[in-house]
BAFIRO-684287 format. One line per field, with one value per atom (N, C-alpha, C): residue number from 1; residue in three letters; atom name; z, y, x. Coordinates in nm, 4 decimals. Each point is the difference from the previous one (the first is absolute). Layout:
k: (NUM|...)
r: (ala|...)
a: (CA|...)
w: (Z|...)
v: (Y|...)
u: (X|...)
***
This chain:
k: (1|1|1|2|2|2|3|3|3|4|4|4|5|5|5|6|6|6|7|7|7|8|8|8|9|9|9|10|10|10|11|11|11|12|12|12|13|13|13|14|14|14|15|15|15|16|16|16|17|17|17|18|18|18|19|19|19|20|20|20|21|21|21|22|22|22|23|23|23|24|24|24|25|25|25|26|26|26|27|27|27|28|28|28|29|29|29|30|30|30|31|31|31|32|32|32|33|33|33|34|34|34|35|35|35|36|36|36|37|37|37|38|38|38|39|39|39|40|40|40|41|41|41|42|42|42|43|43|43|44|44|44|45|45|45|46|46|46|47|47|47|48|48|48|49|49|49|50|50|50|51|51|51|52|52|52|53|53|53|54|54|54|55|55|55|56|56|56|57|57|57|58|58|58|59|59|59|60|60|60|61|61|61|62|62|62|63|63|63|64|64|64|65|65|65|66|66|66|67|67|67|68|68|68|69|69|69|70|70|70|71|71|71|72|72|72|73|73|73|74|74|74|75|75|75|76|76|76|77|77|77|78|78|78|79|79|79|80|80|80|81|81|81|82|82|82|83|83|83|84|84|84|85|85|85|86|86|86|87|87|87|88|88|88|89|89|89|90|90|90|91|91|91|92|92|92|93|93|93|94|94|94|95|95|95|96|96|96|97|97|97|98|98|98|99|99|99|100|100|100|101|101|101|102|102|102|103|103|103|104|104|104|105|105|105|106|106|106|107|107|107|108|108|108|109|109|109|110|110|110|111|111|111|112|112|112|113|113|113|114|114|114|115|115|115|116|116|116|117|117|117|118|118|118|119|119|119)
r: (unk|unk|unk|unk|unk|unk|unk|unk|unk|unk|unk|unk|unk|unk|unk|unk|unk|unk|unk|unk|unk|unk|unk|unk|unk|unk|unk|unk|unk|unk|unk|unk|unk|unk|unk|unk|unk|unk|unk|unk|unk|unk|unk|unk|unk|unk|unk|unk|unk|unk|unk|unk|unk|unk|unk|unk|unk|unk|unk|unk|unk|unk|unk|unk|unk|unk|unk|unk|unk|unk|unk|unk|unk|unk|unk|unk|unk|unk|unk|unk|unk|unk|unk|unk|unk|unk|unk|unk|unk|unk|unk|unk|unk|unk|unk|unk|unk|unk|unk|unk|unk|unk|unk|unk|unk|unk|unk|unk|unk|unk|unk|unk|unk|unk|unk|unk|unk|unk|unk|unk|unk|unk|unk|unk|unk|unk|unk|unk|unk|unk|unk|unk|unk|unk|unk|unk|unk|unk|unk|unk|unk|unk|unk|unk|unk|unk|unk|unk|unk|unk|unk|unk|unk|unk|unk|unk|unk|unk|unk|unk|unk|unk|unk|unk|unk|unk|unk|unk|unk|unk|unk|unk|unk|unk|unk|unk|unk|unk|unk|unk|unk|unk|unk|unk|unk|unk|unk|unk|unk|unk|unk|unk|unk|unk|unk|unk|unk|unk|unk|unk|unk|unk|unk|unk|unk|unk|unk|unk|unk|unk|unk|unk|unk|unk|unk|unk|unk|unk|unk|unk|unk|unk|unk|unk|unk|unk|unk|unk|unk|unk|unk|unk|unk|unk|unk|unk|unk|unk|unk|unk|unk|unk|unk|unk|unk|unk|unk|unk|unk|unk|unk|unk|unk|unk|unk|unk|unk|unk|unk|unk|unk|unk|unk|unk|unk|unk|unk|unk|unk|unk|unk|unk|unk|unk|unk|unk|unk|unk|unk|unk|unk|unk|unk|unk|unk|unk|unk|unk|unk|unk|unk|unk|unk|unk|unk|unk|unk|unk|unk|unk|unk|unk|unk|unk|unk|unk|unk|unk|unk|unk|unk|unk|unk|unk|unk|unk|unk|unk|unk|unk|unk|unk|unk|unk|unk|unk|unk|unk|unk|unk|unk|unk|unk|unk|unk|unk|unk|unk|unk|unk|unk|unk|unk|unk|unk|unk|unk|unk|unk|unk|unk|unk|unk|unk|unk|unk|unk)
a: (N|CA|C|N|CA|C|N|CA|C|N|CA|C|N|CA|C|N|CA|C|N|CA|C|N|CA|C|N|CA|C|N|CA|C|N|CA|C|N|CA|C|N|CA|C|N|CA|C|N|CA|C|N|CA|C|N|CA|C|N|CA|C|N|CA|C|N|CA|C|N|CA|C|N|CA|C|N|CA|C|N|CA|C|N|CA|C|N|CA|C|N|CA|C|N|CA|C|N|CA|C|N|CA|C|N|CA|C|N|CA|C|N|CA|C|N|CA|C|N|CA|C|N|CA|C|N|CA|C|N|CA|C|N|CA|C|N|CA|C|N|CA|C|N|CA|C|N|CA|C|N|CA|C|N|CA|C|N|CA|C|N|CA|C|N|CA|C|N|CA|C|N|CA|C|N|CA|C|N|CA|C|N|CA|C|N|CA|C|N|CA|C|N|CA|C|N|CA|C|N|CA|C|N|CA|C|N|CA|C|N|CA|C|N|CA|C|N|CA|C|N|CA|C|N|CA|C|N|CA|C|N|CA|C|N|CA|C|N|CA|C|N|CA|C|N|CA|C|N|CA|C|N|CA|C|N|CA|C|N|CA|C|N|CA|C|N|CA|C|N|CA|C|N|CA|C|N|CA|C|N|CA|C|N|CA|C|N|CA|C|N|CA|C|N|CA|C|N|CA|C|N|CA|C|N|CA|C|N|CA|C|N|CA|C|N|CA|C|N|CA|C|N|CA|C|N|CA|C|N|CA|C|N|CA|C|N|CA|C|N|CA|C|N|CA|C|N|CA|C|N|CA|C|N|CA|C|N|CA|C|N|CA|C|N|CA|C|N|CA|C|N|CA|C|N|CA|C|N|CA|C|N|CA|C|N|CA|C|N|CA|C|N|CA|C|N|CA|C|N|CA|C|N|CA|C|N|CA|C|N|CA|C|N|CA|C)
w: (1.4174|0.0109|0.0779|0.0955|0.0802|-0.0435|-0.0907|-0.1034|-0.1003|-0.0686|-0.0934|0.0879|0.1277|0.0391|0.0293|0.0692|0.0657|-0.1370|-0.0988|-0.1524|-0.0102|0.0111|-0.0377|0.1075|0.0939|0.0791|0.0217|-0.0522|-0.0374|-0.1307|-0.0865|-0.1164|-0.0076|0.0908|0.0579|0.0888|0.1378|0.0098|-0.0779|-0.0789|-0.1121|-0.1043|0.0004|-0.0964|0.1124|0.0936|0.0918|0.0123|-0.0009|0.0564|-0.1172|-0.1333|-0.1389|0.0297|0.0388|-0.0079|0.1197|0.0725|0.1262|-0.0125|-0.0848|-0.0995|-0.0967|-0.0733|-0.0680|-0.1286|-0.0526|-0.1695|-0.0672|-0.0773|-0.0583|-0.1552|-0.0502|-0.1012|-0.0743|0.0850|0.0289|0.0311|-0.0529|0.0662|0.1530|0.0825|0.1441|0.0073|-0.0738|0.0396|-0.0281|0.1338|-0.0744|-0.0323|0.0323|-0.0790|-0.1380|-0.0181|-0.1744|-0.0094|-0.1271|-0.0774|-0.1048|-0.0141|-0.0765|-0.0609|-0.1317|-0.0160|0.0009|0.0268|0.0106|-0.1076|-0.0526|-0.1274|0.0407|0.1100|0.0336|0.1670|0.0310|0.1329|0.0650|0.1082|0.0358|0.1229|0.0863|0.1099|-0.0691|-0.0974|-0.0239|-0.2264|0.0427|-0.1557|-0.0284|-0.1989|-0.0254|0.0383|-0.0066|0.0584|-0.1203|-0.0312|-0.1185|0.0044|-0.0158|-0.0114|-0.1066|-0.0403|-0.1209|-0.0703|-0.1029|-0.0660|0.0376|0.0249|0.0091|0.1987|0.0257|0.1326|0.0506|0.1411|0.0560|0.0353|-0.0478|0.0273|0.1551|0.1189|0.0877|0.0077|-0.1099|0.0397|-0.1070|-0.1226|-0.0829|-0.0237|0.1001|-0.0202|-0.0645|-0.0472|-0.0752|-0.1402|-0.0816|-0.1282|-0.0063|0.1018|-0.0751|-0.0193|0.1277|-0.0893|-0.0941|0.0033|-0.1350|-0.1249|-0.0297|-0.1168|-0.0175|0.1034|-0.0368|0.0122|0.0218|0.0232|-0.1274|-0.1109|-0.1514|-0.0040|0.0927|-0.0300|0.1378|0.1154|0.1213|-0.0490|-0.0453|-0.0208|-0.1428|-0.0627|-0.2258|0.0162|0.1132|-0.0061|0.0672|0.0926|0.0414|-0.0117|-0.0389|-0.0444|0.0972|-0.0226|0.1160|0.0425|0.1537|0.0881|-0.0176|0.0334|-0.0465|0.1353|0.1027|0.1233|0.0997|0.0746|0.0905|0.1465|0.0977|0.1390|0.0614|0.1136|0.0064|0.1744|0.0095|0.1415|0.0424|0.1683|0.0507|-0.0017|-0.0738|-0.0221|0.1513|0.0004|0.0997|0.0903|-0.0892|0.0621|0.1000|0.1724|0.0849|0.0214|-0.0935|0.0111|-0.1611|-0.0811|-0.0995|-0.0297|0.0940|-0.0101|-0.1787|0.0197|-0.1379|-0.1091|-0.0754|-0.0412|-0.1855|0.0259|-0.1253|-0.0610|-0.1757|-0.0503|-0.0505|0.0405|-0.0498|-0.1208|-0.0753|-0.0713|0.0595|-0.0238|0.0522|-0.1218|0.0741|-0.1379|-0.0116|-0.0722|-0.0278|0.0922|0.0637|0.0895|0.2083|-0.0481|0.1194|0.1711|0.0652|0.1452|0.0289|0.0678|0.0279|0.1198|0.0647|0.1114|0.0236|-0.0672|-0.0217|-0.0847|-0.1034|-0.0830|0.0464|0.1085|0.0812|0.0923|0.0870|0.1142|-0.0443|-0.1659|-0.0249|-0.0157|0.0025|-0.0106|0.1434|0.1475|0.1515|-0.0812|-0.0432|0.0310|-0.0136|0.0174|0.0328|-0.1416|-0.0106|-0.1069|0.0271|-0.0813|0.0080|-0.0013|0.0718|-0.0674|-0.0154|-0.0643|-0.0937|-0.1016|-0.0799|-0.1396|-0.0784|-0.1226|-0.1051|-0.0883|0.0459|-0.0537|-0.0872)
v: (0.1231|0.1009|-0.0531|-0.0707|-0.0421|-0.0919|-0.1103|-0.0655|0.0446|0.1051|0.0706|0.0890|0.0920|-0.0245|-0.0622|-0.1204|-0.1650|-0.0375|-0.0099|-0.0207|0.1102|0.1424|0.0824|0.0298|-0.0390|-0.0589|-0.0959|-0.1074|-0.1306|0.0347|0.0407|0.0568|0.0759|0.0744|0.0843|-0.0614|-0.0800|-0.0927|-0.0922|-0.0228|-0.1168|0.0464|0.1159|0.1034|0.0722|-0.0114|0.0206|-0.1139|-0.1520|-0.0772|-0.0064|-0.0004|-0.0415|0.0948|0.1327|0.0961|-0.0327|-0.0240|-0.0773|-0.0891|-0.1014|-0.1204|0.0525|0.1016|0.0391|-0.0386|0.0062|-0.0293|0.1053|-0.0147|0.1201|-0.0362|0.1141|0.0387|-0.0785|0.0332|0.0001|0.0796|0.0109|0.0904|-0.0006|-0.0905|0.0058|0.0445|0.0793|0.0635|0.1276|0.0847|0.1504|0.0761|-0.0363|0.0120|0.0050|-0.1112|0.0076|-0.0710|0.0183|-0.0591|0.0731|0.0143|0.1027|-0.0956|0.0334|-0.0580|0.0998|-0.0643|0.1002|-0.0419|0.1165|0.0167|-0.0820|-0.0268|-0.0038|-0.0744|-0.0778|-0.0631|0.0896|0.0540|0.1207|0.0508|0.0451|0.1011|0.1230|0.0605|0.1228|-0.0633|-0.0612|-0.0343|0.0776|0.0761|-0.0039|-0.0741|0.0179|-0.0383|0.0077|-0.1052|0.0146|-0.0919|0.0245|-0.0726|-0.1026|-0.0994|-0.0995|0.0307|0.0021|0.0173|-0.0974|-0.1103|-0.1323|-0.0212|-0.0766|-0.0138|-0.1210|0.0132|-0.0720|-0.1797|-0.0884|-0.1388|0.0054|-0.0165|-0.0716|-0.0516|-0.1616|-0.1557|0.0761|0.1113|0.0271|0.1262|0.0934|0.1184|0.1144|-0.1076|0.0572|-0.0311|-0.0386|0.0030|0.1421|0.0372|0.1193|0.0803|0.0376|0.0010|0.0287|-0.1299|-0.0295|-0.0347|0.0173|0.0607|0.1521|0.0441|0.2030|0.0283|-0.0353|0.0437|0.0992|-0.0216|0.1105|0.0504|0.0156|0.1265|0.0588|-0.0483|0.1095|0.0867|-0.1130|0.0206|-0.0209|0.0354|-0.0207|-0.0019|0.0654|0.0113|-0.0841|-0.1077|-0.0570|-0.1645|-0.0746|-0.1213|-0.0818|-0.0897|-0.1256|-0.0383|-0.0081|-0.1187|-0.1502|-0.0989|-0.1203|-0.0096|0.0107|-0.0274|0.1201|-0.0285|0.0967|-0.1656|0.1786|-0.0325|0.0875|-0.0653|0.0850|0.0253|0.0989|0.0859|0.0752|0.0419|0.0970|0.1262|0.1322|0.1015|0.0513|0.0107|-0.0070|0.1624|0.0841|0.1431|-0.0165|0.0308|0.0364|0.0225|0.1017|0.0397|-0.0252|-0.0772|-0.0506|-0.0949|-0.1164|-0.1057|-0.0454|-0.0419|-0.0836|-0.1119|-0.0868|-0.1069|0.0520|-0.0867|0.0724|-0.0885|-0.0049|-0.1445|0.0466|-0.0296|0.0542|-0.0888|0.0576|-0.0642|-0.0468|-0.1412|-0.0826|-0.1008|-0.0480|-0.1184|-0.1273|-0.0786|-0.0754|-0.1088|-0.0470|-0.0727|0.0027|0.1433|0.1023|-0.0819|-0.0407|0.0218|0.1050|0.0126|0.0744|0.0595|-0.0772|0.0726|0.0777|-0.0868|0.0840|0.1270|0.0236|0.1311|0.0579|-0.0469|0.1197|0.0700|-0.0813|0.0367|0.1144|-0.0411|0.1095|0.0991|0.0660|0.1344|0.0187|-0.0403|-0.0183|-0.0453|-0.0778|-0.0813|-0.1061|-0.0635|-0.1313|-0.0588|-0.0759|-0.0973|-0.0234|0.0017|-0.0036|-0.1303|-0.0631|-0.1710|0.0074|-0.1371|-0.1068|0.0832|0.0425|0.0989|-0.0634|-0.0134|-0.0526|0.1355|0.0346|0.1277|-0.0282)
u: (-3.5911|0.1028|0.1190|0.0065|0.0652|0.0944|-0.0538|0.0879|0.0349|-0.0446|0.1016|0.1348|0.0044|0.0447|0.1245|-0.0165|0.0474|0.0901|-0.0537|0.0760|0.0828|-0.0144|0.0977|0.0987|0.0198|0.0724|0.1234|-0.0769|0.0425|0.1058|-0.0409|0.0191|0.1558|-0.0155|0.1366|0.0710|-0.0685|0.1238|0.0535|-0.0523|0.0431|0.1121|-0.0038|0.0964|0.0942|0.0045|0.0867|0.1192|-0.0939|0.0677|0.1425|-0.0863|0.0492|0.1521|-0.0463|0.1385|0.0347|0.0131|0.0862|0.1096|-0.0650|0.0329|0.1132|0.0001|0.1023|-0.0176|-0.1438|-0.0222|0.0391|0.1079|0.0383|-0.0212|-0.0867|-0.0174|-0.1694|-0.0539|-0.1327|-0.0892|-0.1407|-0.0669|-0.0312|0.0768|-0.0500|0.1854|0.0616|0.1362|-0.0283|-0.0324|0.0003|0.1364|0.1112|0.1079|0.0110|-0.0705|-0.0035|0.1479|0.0389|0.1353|0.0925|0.1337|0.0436|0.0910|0.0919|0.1346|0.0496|0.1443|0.1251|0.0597|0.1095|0.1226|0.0830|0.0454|0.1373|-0.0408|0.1204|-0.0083|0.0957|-0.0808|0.0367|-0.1395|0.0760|-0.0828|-0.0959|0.1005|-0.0291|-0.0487|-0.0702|-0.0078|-0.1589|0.0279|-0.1290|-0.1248|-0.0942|-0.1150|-0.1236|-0.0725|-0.1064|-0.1237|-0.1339|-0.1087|0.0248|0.0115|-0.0455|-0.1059|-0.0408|-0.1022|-0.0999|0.0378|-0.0970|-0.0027|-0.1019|-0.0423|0.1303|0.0440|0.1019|-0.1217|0.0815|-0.0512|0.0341|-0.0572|0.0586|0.0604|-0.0004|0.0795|0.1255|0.0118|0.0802|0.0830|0.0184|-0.0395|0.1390|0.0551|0.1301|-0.0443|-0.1086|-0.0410|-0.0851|-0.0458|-0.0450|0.1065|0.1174|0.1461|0.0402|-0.0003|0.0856|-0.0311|-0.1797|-0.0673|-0.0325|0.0056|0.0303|0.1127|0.1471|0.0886|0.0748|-0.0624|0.0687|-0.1052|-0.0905|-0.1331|0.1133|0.0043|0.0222|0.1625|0.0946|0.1365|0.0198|-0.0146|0.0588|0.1712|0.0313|0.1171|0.1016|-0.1053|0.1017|-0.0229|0.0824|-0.0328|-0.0285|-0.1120|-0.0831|0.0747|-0.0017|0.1100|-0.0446|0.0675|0.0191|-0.0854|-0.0504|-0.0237|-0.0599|-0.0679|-0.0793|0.0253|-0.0366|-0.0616|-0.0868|-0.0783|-0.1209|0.0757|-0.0203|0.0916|-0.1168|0.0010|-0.0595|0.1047|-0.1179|0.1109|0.0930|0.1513|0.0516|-0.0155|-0.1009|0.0297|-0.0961|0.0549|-0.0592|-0.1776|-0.0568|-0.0785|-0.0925|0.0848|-0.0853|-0.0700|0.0646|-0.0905|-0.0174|-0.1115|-0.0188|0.0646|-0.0460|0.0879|0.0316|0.1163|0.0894|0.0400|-0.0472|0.0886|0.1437|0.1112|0.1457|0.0770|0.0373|0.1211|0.1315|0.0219|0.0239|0.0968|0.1319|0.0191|-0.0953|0.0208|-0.0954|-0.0441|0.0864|-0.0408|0.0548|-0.0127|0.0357|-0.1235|0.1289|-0.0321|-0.0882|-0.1581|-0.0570|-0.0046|0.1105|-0.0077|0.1562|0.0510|0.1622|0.0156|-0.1139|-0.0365|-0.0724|-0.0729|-0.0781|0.0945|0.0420|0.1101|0.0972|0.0453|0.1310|-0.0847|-0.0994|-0.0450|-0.1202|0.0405|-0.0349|-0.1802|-0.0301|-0.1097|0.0119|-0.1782|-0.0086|-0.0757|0.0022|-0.1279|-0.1249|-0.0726|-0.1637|-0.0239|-0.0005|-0.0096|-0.1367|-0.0062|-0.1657|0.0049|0.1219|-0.0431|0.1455|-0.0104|0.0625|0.0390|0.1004|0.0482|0.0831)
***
């Protein structure tokens, strides 16, 4: 008992540490992952149909993007941003030009970049 326990423990600091760490878009991110319409503070907000890659996480993106939006045509480019609202937290892949500064497209809407992610 004591080592099952000792393991579930372990278990949770280990998934603590992971979100400490800042793995976004992972199951050790209880944030989870959204895309946005628009690069923007105040932008729509939508699940992907498909699961966020860690090392990729602007392909799930930008393979649901005419299921989430029909109406609005694929951006040439994404970045992966922490959402900038106060109290929302969570990581966001944004539309982006194509070979958009990730930290200069985060900044114009007051955030930062998620780095180790290929947005």
């Amino acid at each position: 008992m004591f080592a099952v326990a000792a393991g579930f423990v372990l278990a949770a600091g280990a998934g603590g540490v992971a979100v400490a760490n800042g793995l976004p878009f992972s199951d050790s991110d209880p944030s989870g992952g959204m895309c946005a319409r628009t690069l923007s503070a105040e932008a729509d907000l939508s699940q992907p149909v498909g699961e966020f890659d860690p090392a990729n996480p602007a392909k799930a993106c930008a393979d649901s993007w005419q299921q989430m939006w029909p109406d609005t045509p694929k951006p040439a480019g994404f970045v992966a941003c922490h959402h900038p609202g106060a109290t929302a937290g969570g990581s966001v892949i944004y539309p982006a030009a194509k070979d958009a500064d990730p930290a200069t497209a985060c900044a114009s809407i007051g955030s930062k970049p998620i780095t180790g992610t290929a947005a």
